[in-house]
Each structure stands twice: as C-alpha cells, then as structure tokens.
C-alpha positions as CSV (number, residue, x, y, z in Angstrom):
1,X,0.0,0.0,0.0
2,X,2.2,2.4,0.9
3,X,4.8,1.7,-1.8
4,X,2.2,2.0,-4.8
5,X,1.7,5.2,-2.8
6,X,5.0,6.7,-3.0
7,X,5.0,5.2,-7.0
8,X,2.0,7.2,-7.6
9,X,3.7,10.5,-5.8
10,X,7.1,9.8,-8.4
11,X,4.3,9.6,-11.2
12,X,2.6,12.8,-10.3
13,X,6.4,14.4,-9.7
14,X,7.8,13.4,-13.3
15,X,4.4,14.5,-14.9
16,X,5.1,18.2,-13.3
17,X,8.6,18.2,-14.5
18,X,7.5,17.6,-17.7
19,X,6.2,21.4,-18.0
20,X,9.2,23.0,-19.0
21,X,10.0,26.7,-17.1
22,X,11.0,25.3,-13.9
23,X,14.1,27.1,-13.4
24,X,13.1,31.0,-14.2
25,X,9.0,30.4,-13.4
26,X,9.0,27.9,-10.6
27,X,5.2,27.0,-9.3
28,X,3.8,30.0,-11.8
29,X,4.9,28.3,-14.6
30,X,1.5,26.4,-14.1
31,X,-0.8,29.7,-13.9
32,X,-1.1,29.5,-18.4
33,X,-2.6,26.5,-18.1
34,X,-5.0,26.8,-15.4
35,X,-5.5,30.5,-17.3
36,X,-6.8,28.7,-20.7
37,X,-8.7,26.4,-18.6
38,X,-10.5,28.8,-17.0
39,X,-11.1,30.7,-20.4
40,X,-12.7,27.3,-22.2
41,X,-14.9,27.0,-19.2
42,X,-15.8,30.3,-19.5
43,X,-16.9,30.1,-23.1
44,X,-18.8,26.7,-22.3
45,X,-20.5,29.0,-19.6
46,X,-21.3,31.1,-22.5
47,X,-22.2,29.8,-25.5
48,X,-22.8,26.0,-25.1
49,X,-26.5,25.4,-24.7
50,X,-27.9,22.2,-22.5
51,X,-31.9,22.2,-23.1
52,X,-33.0,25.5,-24.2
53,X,-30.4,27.5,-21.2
54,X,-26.9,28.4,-21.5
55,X,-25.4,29.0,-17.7
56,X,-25.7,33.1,-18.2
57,X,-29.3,32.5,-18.9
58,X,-30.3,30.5,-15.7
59,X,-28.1,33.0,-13.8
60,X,-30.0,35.9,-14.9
61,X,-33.3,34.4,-14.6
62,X,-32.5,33.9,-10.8
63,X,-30.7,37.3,-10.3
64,X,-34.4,38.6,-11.6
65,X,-36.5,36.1,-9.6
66,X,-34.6,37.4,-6.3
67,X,-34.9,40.9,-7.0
68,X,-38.6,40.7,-7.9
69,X,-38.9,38.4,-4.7
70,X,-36.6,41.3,-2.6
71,X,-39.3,43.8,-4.2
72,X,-42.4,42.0,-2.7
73,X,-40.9,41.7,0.8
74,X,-39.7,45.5,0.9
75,X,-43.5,46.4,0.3
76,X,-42.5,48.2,-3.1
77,X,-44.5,45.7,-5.2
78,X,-48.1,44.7,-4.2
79,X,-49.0,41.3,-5.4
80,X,-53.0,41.0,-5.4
81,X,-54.6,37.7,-5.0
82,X,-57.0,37.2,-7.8
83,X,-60.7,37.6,-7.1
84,X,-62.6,34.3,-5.9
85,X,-65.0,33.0,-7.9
C-alpha cells in the first residue's frame, strides 16, 4: 500500500517536470494552463447550450426572480390575490 503510494507520488512528480520553465517560473509556470482552462470553461458557460439555457441564462433568470422576490418583501411591489369566484 504504501509503496504504490509513494510510486503514484514519483508519477505525479515526473508528470510536473514535464512542463518545461521550472528554473526562471517555478510554481507560476502552471498559472497559463489553469488561465486557458479557465477561459474554455468560460466560453462553455457562454455559448454551449444544454436544453434550451446556457449557464448566463439561468443566472440571470435567478438574479431577476430574487430581486422581484426582494421587491415583494420591501412592500415596493403589491402582489394582489385574484378575485374568488
């Protein structure tokens, strides 16, 4: 157990020095890779649509609901229960 541990932890070391800038960058020579990431998840966020709804348009729909919802409870909106029939 512990030696497939320490196998796994030489794996993980020879993967990382595999990224060259080491001497110059040191840890930051990781920070253009997690940048891109970021980026692509951020245009999946954007543009890829699952159902009808990208991300943004869930988001705003919320954002609205809670304001409208803030509105009611701060008496600036009056929401009148329809007339029995």
């Amino acid at each position: 157990m512990l030696a497939r541990m320490f196998n796994r932890n030489n794996n993980i070391k020879y993967l990382l020095s595999l990224v060259p800038g080491k001497q110059r960058l040191g840890t930051y020579r990781f920070l253009p890779i997690f940048f891109c990431i970021g980026g692509v998840m951020e245009w999946i966020m954007i543009n890829v649509r699952i159902g009808r709804e990208t991300f943004y348009d869930v988001y705003r729909r919320k954002r609205s609901e809670r304001e409208y919802m803030q509105k009611i409870a701060d008496g600036v909106i009056v929401v009148e229960e329809p007339a029995a029939k």
